[in-house]
C-alpha positions as CSV (number, residue, x, y, z in Angstrom):
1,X,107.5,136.7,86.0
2,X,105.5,134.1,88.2
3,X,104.4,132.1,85.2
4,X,108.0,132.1,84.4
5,X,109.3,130.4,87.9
6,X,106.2,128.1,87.9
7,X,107.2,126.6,84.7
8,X,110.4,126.4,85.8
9,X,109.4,124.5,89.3
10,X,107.2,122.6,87.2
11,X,110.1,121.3,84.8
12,X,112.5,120.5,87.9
13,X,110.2,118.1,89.2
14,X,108.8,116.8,86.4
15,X,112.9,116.1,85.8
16,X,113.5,114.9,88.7
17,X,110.8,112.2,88.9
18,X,112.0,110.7,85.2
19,X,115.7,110.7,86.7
20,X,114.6,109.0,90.1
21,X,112.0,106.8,88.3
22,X,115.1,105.2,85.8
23,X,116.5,103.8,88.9
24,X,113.5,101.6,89.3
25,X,113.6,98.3,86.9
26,X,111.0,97.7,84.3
27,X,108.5,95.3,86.1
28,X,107.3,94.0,81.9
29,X,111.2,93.0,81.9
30,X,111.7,91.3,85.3
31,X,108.2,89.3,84.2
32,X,109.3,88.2,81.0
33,X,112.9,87.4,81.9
34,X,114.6,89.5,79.9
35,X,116.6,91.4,82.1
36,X,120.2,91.2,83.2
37,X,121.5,92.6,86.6
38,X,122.8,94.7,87.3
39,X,119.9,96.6,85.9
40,X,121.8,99.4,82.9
41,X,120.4,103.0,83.8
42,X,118.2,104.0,80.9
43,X,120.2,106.7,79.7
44,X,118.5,106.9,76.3
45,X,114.8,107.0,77.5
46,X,115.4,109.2,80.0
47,X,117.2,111.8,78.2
48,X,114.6,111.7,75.1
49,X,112.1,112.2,78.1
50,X,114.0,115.1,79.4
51,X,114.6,116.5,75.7
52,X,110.9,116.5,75.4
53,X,109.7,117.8,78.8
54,X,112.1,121.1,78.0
55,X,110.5,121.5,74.5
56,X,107.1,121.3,75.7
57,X,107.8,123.5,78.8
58,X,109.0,126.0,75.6
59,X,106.0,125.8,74.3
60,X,103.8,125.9,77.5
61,X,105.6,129.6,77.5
62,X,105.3,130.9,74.3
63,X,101.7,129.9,74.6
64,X,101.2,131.7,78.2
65,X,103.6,135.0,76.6
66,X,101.0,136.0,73.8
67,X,97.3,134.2,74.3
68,X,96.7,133.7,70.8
69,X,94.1,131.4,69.7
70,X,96.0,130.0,66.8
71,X,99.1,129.5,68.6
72,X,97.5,127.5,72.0
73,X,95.3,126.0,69.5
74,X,98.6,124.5,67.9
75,X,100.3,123.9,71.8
76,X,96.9,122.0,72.7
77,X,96.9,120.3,69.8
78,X,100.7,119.1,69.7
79,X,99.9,117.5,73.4
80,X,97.0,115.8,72.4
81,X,98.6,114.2,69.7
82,X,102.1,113.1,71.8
83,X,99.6,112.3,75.0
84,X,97.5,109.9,72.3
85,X,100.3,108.1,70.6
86,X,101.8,107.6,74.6
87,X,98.5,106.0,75.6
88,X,98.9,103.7,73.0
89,X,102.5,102.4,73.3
90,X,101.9,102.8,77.2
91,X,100.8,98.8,77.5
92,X,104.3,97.8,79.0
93,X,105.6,101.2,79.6
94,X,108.7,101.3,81.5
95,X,108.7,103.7,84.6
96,X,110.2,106.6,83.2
97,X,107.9,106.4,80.3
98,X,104.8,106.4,83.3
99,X,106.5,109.6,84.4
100,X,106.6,111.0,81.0
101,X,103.4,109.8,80.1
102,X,101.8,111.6,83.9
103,X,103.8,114.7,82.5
104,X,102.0,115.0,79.2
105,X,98.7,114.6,80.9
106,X,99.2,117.4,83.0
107,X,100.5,119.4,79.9
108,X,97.6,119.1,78.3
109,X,95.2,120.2,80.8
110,X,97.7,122.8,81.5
111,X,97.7,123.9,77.4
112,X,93.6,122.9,77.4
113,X,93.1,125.9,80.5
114,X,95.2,128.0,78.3
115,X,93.2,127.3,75.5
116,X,89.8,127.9,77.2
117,X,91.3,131.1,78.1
118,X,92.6,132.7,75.0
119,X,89.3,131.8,73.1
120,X,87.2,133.8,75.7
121,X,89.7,136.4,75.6
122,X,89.5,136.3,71.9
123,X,85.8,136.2,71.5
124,X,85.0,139.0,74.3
125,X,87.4,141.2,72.3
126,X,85.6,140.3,69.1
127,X,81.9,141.2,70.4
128,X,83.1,144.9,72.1
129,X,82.4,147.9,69.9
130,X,85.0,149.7,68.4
């Protein structure tokens, strides 16, 4: 039940910093001159942002209810992946893309400890006797 209301804090402000962030105009914008005021909320990056911090808070959950190897392996593995491809396109990132990109880092330490976890779990089951 904890790990339940944790995740949940954990979403609200993760939500919350992506919907204050879009407030804030992109700095790469402002430098090259390609911005128009009054500055248009980015209702399109901040929603995919938002889409994506639920799904991965979904997975974060199903990963925490049964500590399967295979399946944290596959939660760890998803948030390498999104948290790699971010890093890349993260050059002239836009502020709510910063918040989204702070977000997956955290999930993946997050899904890494629950990795670490599960495989000791795993392999200390594996080694008692029957």
């Amino acid at each position: 039940m904890i790990k339940n209301k944790i995740l949940l804090g954990f979403l609200v402000v993760g939500i919350s910093f992506v919907l204050i962030l879009g407030f804030r105009p992109d700095p790469y914008l402002i430098h090259t001159g390609d911005i128009q005021f009054p500055y248009p909320y980015p209702w399109g990056v901040v929603l995919w942002s938002i889409g994506r911090m639920i799904g991965q808070t979904f997975l974060l959950q199903a990963a925490l209810n049964k500590k399967n190897v295979i399946r944290t392996s596959f939660v760890l593995l998803i948030g390498m992946m999104v948290f790699w491809v971010y890093m890349i396109m993260s050059l002239h990132a836009p502020p709510t893309w910063v918040a989204d990109i702070v977000w997956t880092g955290i999930f993946t330490i997050v899904a890494f400890i629950i990795w670490i976890a599960s495989l000791y779990q795993f392999l200390h089951l594996r080694r008692l006797p029957s």
